[in-house]
N, C-alpha and C positions, 0 to 999 in steps of 0.2 A: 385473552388478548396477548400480543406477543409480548413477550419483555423480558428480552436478551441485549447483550451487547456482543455484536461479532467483529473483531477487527483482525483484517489480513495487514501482513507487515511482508511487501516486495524490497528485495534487497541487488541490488543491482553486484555483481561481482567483478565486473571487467575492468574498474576504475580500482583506487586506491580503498584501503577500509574508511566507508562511513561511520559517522558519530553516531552508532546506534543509542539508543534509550536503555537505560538499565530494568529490567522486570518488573523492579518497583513500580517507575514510572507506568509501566505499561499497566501492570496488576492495579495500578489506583485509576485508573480510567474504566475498566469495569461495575467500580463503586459498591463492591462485594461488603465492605464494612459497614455501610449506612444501609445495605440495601440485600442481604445476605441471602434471601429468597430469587434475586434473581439471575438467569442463567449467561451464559458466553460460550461463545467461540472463541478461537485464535487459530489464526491459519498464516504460516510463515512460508514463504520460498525466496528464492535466487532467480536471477534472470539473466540471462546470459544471451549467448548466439542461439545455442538449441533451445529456445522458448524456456522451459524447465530445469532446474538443476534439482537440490533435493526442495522437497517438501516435510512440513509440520505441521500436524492439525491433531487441535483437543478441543473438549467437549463439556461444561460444565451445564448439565440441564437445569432449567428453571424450576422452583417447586412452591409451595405453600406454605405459607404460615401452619396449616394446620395438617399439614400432609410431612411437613419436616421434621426431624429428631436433629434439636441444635447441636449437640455433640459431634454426630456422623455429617451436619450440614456443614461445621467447623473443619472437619477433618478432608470432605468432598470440595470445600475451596482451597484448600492450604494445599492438595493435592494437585489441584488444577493452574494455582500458583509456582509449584514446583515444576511444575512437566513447562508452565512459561517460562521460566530459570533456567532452567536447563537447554532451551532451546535458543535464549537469545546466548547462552555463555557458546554454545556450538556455533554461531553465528559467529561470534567474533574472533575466535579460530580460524574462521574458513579460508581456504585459500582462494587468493585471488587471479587477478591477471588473464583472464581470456582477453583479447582484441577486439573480436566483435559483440556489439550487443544489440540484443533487440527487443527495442521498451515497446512499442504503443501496442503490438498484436497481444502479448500477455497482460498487458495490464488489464487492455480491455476484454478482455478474457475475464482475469479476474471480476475486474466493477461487473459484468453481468454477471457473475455469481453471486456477488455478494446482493447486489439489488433485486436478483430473485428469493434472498432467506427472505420468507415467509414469517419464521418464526422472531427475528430482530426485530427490535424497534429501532434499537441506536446502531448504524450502519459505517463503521471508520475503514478506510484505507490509509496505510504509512508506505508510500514510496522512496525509497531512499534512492536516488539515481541522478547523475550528473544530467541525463534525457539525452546524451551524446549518440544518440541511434546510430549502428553505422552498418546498416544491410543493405537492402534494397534503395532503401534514400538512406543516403549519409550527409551528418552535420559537417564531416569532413571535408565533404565534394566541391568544389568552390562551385558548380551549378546549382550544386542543393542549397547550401548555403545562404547564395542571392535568390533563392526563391523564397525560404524563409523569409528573407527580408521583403522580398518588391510583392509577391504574391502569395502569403501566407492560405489562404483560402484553396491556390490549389494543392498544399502540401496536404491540408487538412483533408480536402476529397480523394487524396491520396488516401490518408490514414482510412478513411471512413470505407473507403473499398476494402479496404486489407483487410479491416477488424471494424467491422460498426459498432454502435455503443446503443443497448437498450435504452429504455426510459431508466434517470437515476434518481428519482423521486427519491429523499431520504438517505443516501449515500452523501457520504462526507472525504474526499478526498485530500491527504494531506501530502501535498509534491516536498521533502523536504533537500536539503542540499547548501553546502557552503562551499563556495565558489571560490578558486584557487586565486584568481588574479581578473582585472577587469574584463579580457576577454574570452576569460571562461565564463566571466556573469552574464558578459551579454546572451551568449549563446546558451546559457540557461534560462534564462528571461524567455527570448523567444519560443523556443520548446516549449517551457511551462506555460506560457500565455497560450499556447496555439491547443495545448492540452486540456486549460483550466475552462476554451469557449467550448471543446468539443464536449466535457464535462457538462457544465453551465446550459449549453443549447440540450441537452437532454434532463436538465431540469436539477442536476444535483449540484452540491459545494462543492469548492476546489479553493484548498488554501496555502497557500507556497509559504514557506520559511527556512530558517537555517537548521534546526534543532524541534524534538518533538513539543517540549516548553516555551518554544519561546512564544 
């Protein structure tokens, strides 16, 4: 049966640096201490104008009580911990500043990959991103804007053309984001609500907050 935990961490670049989590954080969500036999993923990117910027992915496979040598299992986490150190300290380096960004086609890019591992049981997504889209539909545009507000439903059939979202059975989305001023909150409210039903109507969790703790 499976029993991994895989979690992708999308990192939006085009806004100011996010509060990212430190490794720790991330490395004790795995639950590798209590539970040392089982496996993970970690899959990091940037999201920007062109869909992708760099990516990071490792691979900690699942094993056996009776198939593992605790020594080498010891040393095969602590490795798989270091390669997430090293990826969230390159994260927060990065340069930022592009203009455009464009969140809903890769996210849900992503959520369908991640709801196809087969091999996870425990399915998280970390979105760090203001949701300030500003491509085809911008939060900018004062017509997109009032559409968010009056007609929410046809922004969403928007999204749903662009990038449809599988079944997310099991997928856990986590929108995070702290909002500069009232109305940057509202227009993250709307975003993440109109996100968390397209989520939600496909069957998975979606839970907004400021910070990966809170």
């Amino acid at each position: 049966s499976p029993d991994s935990t895989a979690i992708v961490i999308a990192v939006d670049i085009t806004g100011g640096k996010p509060a990212l989590p430190t490794a720790q954080e991330l490395i004790r969500v795995y639950d590798l201490e209590q539970n040392p036999t089982r496996g993970g993923s970690f899959r990091m990117l940037e999201l920007s104008d062109i869909m992708y910027e760099r990516v990071q992915e490792y691979t900690l496979p699942s094993t056996t009580q009776l198939m593992s040598n605790p020594t080498e299992r010891s040393e095969e986490i602590k490795t798989f911990g270091d390669h997430i150190s090293m990826a969230m300290s390159l994260e927060a380096n990065s340069a930022r500043g592009r203009d455009k960004s464009e969140i809903w086609p890769p996210l849900a890019k992503e959520l369908n990959m991640l709801s196809a591992k087969k091999t996870a049981s425990v399915k998280l997504m970390y979105a760090f991103s203001d949701l300030e889209q500003n491509t085809s539909f911008s939060v900018y545009d004062s017509a997109d804007a009032r559409k968010l507000i009056d007609s929410p439903d046809v922004v969403k059939a928007l999204f749903k053309s662009k990038a449809p979202l599988n079944d997310m059975t099991g997928v856990e989305l986590h929108l995070i984001y702290a909002a500069k001023n009232y109305r940057d909150s509202e227009r993250y409210a709307r975003m993440a609500q109109l996100i968390k039903e397209m989520v939600e109507e496909q069957h998975g969790k979606v839970i907004i907050s400021g910070s990966l703790t809170e």
